[in-house]
TIPARO-341235 format. One record per atom (N, C-alpha, C): atom name; x, y, z. Coordinates in nm, 2 decimals, always signed. Each point is the difference from the previous one (the first is absolute). Layout:
BEGIN
 site     px     py     pz
   CA      X      Y      Z
...
This chain:
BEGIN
 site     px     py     pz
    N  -1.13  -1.21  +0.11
   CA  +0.10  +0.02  +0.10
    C  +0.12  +0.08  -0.05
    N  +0.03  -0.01  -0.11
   CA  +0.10  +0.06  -0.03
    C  -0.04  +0.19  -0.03
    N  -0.10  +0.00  -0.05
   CA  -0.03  +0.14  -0.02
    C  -0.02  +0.09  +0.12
    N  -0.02  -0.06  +0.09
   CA  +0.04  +0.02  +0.15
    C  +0.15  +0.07  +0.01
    N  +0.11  -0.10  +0.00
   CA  +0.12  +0.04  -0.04
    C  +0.00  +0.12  -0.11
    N  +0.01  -0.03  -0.07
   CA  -0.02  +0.11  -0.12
    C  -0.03  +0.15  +0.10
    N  -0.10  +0.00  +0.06
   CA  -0.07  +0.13  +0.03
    C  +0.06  +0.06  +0.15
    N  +0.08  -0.10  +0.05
   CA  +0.06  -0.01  +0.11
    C  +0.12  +0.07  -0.04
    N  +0.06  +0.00  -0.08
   CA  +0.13  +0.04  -0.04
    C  -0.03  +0.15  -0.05
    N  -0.05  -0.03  -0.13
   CA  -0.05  +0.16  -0.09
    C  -0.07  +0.09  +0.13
    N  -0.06  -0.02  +0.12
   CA  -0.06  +0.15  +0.08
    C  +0.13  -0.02  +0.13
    N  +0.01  -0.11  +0.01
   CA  +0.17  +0.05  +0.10
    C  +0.14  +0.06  -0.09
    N  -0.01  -0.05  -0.16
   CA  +0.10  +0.12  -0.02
    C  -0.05  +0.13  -0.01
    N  -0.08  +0.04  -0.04
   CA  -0.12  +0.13  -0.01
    C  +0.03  +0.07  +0.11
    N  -0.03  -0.04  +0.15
   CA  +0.04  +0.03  +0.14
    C  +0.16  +0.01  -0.01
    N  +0.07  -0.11  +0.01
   CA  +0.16  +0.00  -0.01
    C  +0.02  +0.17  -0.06
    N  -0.03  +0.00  -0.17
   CA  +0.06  +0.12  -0.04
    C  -0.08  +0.16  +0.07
    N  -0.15  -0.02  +0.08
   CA  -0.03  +0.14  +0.07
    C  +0.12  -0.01  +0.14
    N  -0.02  -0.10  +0.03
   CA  +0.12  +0.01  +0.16
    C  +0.12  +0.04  -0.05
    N  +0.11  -0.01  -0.11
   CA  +0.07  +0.04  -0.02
    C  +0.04  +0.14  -0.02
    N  -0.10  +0.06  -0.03
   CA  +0.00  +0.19  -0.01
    C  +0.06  +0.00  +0.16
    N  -0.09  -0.04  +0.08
   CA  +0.07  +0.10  +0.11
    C  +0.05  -0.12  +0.13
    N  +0.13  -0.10  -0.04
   CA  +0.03  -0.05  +0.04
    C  +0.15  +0.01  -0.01
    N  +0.11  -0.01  +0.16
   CA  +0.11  +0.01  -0.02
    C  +0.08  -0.07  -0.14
    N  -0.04  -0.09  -0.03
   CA  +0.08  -0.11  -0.16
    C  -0.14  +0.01  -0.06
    N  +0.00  +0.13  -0.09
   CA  -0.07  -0.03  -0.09
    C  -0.02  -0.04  -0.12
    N  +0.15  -0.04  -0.04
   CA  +0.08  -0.06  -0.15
    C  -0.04  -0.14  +0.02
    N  +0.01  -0.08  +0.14
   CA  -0.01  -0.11  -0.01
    C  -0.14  -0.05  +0.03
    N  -0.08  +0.06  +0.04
   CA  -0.18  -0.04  -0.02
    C  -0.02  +0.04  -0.11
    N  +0.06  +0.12  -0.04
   CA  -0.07  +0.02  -0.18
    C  +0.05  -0.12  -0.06
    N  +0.12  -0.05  +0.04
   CA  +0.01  -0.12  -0.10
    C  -0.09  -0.13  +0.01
    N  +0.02  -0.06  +0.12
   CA  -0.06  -0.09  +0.07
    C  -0.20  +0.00  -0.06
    N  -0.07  +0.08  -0.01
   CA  -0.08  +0.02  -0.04
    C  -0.04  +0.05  -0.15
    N  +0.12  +0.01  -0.05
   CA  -0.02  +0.00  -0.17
    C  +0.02  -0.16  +0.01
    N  +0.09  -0.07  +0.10
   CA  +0.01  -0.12  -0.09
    C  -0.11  -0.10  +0.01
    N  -0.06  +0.04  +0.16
   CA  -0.17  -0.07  +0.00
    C  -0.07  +0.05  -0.09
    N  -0.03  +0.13  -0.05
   CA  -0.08  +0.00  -0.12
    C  +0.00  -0.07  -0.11
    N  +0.16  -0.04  -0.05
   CA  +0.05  -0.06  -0.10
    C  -0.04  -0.13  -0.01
    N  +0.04  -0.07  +0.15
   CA  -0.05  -0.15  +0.04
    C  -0.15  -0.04  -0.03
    N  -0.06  +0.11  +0.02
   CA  -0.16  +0.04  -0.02
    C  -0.05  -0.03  -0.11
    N  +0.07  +0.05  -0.10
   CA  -0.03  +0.03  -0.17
    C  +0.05  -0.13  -0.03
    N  +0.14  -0.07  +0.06
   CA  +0.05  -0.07  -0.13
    C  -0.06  -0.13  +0.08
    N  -0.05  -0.04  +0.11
   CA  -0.06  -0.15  +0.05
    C  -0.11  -0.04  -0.06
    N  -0.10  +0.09  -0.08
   CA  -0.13  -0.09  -0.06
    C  +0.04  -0.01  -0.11
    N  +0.15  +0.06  -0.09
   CA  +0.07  -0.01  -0.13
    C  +0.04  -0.12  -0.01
    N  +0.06  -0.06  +0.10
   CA  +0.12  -0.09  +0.02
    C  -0.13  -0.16  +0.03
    N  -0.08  +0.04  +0.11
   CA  -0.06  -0.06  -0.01
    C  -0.13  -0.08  -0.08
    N  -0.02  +0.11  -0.14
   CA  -0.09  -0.08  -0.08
    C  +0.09  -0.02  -0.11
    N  +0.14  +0.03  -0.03
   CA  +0.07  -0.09  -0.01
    C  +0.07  -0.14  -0.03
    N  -0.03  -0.01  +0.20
   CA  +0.03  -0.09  +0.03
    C  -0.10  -0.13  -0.05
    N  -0.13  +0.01  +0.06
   CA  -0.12  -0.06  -0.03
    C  -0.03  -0.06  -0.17
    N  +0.06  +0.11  -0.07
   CA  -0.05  -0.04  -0.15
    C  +0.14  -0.12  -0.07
    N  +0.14  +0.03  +0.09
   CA  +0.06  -0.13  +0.00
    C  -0.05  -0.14  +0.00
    N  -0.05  +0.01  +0.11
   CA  -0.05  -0.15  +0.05
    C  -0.11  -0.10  -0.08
């Protein structure tokens, strides 16, 4: 379920940062979509993580 998520984020920022090239605010999709990539990367980090706590 979660890698779902994961993959949902990393190709909608992927998209986020092509729509930005030729969109009126394109400072703020390029960001908005670096930070879903980021979300992307750092949720299976955080998440095994989490798991090896418990």
């Amino acid at each position: 379920m979660l890698f779902v998520l994961y993959l949902i984020l990393l190709i909608g920022g992927m998209v986020l940062l092509g729509i930005s090239f030729a969109s009126p605010l394109p400072a703020l999709l390029f960001v908005v979509g670096l930070l879903c990539i980021v979300l992307a990367v750092a949720l299976p980090i955080s998440a095994g993580a989490f798991e090896q706590r418990k």
